[in-house]
C-alpha positions as CSV (number, residue, x, y, z in Angstrom):
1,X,-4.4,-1.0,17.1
2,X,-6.0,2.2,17.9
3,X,-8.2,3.6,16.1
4,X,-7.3,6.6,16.4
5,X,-3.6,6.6,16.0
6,X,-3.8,4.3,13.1
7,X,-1.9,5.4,9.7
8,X,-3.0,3.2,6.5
9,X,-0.8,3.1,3.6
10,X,-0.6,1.0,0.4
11,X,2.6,0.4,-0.3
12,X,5.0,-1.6,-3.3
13,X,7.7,-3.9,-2.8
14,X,9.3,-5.4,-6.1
15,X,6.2,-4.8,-7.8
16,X,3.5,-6.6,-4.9
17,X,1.2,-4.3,-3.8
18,X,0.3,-4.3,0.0
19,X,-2.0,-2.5,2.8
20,X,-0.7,-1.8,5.5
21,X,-1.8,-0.4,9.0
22,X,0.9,0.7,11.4
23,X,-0.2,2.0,14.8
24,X,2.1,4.2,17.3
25,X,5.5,3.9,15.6
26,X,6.9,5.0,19.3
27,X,5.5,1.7,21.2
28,X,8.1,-1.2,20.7
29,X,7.1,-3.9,20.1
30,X,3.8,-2.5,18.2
31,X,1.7,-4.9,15.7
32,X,1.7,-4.0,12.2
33,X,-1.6,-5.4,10.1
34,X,-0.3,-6.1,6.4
35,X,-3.1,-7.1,4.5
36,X,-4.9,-7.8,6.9
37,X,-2.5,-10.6,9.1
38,X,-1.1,-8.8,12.2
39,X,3.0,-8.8,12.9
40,X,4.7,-7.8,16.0
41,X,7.9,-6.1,15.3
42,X,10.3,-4.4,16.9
43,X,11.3,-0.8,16.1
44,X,15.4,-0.9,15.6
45,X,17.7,1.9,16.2
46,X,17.8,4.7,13.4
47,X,21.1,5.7,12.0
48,X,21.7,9.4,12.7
49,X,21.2,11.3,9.0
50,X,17.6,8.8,8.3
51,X,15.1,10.2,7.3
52,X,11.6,9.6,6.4
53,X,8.7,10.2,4.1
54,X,6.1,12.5,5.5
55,X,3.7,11.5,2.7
56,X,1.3,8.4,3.1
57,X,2.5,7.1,-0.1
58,X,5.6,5.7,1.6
59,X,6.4,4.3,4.6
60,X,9.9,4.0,6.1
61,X,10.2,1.8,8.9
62,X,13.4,0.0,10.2
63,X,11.4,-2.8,11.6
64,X,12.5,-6.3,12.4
65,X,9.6,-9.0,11.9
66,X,9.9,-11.3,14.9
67,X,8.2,-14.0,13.5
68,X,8.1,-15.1,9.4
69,X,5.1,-13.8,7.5
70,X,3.5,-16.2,5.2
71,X,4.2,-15.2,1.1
72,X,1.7,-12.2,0.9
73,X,-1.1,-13.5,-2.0
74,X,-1.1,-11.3,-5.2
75,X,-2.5,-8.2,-5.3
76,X,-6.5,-8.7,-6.7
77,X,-8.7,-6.0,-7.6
78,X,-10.9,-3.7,-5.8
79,X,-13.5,-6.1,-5.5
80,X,-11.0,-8.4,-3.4
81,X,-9.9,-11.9,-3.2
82,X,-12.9,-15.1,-3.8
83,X,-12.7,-15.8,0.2
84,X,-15.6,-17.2,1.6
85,X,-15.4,-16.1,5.1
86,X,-13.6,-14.1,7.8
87,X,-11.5,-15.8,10.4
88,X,-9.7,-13.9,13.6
89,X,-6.4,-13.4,12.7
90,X,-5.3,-13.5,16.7
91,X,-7.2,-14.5,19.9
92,X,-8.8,-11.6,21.5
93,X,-12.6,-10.5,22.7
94,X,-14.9,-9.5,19.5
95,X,-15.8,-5.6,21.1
96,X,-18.6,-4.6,18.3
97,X,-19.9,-5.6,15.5
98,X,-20.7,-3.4,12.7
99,X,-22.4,-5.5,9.8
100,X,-25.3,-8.5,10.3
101,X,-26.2,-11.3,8.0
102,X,-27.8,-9.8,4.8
103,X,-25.6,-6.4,4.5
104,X,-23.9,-5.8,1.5
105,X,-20.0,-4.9,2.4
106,X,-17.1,-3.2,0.3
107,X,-13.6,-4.5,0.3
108,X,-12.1,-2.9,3.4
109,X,-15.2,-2.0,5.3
110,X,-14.7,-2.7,9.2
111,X,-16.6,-6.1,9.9
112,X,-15.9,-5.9,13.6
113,X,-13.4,-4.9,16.5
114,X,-11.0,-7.6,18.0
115,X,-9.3,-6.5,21.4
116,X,-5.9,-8.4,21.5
117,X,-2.9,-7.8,23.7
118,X,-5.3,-4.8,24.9
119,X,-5.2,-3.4,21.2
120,X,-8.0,-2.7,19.0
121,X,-8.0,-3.9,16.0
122,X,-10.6,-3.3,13.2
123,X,-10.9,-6.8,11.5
124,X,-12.5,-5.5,7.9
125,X,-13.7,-7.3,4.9
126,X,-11.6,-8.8,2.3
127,X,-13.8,-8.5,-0.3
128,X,-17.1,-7.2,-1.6
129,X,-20.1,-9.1,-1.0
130,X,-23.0,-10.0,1.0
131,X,-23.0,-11.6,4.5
132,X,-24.2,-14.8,5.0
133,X,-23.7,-15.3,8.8
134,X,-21.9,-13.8,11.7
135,X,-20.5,-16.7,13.6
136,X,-19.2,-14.2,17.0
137,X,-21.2,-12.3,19.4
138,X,-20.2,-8.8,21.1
139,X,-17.9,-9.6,24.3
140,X,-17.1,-13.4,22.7
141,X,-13.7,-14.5,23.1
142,X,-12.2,-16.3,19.9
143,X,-9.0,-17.9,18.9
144,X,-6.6,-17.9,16.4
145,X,-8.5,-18.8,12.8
146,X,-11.9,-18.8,14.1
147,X,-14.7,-18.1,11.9
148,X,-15.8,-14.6,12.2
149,X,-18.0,-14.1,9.5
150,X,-19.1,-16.1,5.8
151,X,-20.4,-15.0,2.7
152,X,-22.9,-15.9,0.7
């Protein structure tokens, strides 16, 4: 996704808590990161008389997921989930890196940029912690799960 014409909202559904990042809602299909595992949906038609929220707390979309998302894990603290590492969450080229081994990160700090489906997409930290190793290199292409990054 761009950078630039990204819009991040948390939002609540029955109670789960999600992040989500939603990129030009005029491109169809567009990808749609939701805690951080991209979607490609397609924008349906709007019934005359919709309307939606102009505040980032809410975001109404009539979007169809064209492919099943796996059951979004439960919402964790600031500090983010235990994971031990990053992986790509599509194939693409890694464009920059922002962090090296030894930098302390914050849940949600940008790790790197992927370029998939000539998108951008800021791949960011899932947790706070300390890096252990970057597996990629600038202008690396990687596939779908790859290691990106580990924690110590």
């Amino acid at each position: 996704m761009s950078q630039t014409s990204t819009r991040r909202v948390n939002i609540v559904i029955n109670g789960k808590a999600y992040r989500v990042e939603v990129g030009d809602l005029a491109a169809s299909p567009l990808t749609v990161m939701v805690n951080g595992q991209p979607y490609v949906v397609r924008i349906e038609n709007v019934e005359a008389g919709t309307t939606f929220a102009k505040t980032p707390a809410a975001l109404e979309t009539i979007a169809r997921q064209t492919s099943a998302p796996p059951k979004a894990p439960p919402p964790v603290g600031p500090a983010g989930p235990a994971v031990g590492e990053v992986r790509a969450p599509m194939p693409g080229n890694i464009l920059d890196i922002a962090v090296q081994a030894g930098d302390k990160v914050r849940f949600g700090q940008p790790l790197c940029a992927l370029e998939a489906m000539k998108m951008k997409s800021a791949i960011r930290s899932p947790r706070d912690g300390v890096i252990a190793e970057v597996k990629v290199a600038e202008g690396q292409s990687v596939g779908y799960g790859d290691i990106l990054f580990t924690f110590e």
